[in-house]
One Martini backbone bead per residue (centre of mass of N, CA, C, O) as a GRO file, in nm:
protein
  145
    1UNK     BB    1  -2.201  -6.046   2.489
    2UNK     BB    2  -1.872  -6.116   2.633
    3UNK     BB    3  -1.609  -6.172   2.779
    4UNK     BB    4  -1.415  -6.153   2.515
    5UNK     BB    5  -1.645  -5.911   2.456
    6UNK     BB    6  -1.752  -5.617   2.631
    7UNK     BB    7  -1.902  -5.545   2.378
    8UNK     BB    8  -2.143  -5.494   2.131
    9UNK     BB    9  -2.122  -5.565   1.813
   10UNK     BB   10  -2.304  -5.335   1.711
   11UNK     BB   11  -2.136  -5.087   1.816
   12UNK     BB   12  -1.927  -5.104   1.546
   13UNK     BB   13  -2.088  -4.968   1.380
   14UNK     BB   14  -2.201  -4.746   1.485
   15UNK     BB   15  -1.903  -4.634   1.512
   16UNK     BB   16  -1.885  -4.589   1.195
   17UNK     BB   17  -2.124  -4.378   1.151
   18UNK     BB   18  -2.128  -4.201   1.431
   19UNK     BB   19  -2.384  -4.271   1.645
   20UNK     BB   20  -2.253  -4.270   1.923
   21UNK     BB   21  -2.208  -4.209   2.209
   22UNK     BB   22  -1.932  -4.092   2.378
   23UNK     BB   23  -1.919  -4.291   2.547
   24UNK     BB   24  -1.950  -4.555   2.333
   25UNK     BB   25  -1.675  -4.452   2.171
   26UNK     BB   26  -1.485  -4.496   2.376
   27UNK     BB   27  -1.512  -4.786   2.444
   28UNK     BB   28  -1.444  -4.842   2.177
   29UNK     BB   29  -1.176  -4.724   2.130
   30UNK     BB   30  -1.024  -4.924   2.383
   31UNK     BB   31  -1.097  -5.196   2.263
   32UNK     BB   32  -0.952  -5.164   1.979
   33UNK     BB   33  -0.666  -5.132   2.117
   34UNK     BB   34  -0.691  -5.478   2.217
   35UNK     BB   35  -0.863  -5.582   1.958
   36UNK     BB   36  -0.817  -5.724   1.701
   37UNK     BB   37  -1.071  -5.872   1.587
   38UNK     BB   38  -1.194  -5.615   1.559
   39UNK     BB   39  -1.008  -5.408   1.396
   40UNK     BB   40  -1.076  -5.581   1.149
   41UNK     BB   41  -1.371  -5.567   1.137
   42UNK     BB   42  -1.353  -5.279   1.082
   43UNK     BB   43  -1.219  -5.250   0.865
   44UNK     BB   44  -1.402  -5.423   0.673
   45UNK     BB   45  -1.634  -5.244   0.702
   46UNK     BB   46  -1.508  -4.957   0.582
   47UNK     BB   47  -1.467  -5.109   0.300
   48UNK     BB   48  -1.723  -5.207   0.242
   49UNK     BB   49  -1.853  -4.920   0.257
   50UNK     BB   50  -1.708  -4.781   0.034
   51UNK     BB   51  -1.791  -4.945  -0.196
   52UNK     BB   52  -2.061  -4.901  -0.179
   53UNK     BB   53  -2.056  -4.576  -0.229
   54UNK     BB   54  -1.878  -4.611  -0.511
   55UNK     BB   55  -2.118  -4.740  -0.588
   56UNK     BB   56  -2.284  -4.727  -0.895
   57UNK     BB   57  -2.601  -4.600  -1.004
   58UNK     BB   58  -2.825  -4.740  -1.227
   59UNK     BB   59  -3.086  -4.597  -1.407
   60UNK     BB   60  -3.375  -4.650  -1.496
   61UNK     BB   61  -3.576  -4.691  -1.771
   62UNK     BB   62  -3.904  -4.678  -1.841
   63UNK     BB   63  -3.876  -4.931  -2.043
   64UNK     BB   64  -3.703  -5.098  -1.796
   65UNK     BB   65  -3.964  -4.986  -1.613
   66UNK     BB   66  -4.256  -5.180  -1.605
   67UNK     BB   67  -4.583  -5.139  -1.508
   68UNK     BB   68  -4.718  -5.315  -1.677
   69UNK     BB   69  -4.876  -5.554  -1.809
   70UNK     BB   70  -4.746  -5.910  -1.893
   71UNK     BB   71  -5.092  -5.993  -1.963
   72UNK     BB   72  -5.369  -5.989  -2.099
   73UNK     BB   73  -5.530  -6.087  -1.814
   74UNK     BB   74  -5.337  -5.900  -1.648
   75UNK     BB   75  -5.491  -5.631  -1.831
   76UNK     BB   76  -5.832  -5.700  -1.804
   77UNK     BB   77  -5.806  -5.697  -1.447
   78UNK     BB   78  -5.727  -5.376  -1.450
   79UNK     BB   79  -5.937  -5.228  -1.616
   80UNK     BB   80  -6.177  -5.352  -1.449
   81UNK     BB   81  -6.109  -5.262  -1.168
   82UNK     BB   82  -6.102  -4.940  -1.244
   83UNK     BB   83  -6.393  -4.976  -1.381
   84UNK     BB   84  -6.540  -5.054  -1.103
   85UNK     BB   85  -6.442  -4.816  -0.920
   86UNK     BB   86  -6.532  -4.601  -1.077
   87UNK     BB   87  -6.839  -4.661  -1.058
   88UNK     BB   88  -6.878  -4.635  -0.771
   89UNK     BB   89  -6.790  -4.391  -0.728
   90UNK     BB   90  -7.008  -4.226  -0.877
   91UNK     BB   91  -7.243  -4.337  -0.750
   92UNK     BB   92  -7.162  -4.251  -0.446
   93UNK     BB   93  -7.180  -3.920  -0.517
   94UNK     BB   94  -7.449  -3.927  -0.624
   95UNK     BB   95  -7.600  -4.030  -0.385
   96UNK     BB   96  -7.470  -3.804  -0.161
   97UNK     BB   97  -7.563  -3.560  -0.369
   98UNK     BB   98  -7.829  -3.600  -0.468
   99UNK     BB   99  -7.960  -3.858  -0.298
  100UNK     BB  100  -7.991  -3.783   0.058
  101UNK     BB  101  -8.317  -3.862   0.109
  102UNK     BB  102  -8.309  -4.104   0.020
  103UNK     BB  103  -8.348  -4.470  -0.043
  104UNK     BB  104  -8.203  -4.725  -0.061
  105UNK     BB  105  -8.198  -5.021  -0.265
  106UNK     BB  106  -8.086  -5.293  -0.129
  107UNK     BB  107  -7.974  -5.377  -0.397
  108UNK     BB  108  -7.808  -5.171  -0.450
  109UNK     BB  109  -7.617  -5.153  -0.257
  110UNK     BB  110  -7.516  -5.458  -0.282
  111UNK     BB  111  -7.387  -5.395  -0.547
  112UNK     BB  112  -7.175  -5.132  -0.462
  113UNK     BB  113  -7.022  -5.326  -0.278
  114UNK     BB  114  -6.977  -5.582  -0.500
  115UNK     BB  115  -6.836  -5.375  -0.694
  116UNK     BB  116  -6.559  -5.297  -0.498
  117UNK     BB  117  -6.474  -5.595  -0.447
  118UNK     BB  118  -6.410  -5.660  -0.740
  119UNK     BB  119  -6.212  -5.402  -0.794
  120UNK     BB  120  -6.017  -5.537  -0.608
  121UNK     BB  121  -5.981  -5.854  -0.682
  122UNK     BB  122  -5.853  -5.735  -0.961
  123UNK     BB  123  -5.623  -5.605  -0.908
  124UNK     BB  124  -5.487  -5.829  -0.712
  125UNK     BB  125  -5.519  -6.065  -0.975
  126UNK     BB  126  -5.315  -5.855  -1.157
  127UNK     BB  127  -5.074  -5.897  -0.954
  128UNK     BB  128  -5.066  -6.173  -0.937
  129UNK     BB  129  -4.997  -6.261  -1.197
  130UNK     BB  130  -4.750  -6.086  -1.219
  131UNK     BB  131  -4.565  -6.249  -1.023
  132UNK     BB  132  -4.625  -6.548  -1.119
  133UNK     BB  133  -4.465  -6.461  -1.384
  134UNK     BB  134  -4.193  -6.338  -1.249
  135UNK     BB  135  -4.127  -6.573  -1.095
  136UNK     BB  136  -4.081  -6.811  -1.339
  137UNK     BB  137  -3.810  -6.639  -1.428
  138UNK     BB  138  -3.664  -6.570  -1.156
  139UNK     BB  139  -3.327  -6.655  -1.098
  140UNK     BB  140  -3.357  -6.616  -0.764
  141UNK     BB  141  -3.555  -6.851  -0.667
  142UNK     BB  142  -3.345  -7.047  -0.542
  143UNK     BB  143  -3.290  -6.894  -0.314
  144UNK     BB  144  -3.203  -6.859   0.025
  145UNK     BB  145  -3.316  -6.671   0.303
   0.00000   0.00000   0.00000
């Protein structure tokens, strides 16, 4: 808010979705009677939100949003993490379920732990690779945020 505007622009979206509370819709709808440059900003924003709810969306076939693997290093990378992610659930299954009176031998532990951290990240490296992948070929990657 300033001087020159007693109301906060962003209450003037508000305004347009129909969100404010009765007081604040008043207050806005007194401003707009008397300042042009609101009134503009709104109807321009009116304008925008017509035609985006009006632009088409076409939705992507199954073809065209694939989630494989990009490269064969991420498809080995995703296969092996969750083959080994498959494999620790069996054993802790096991191991709680079938021997839970038994003493687990610290290096079994231990490699079920590390069995665990291995298959995720494998699954991490193989989504990694492919951002990677996609990184370099996507044209807006020069685009500055």
């Amino acid at each position: 808010m300033s001087a020159r505007h007693p109301i906060d622009p962003t209450m003037l979206t508000g305004f347009i979705d129909g969100v404010l509370t009765q007081g604040d819709r008043q207050r806005v709808a007194v401003h707009l009677e008397t300042c042009e440059e609101c009134r503009r900003t709104v109807e321009e924003m009116r304008m925008i939100r017509d035609v985006a709810r009006s632009t088409p969306f076409r939705t992507l076939t199954d073809d065209q949003w694939s989630e494989a693997p990009r490269s064969s290093l991420s498809r080995w990378a995703r296969n092996a993490g969750w083959a080994l992610l498959a494999l620790w659930l069996v054993a802790t299954i096991v191991l709680i379920t079938v021997l839970p009176d038994q003493d687990v031998d610290p290096l079994l532990g231990r490699v079920m732990i590390w069995g665990a951290v291995a298959g995720w990240l494998a699954l991490f490296a193989s989504a990694a690779l492919d951002r990677y992948a996609t990184a370099r070929t996507d044209v807006y990657r020069a685009v500055k945020k």
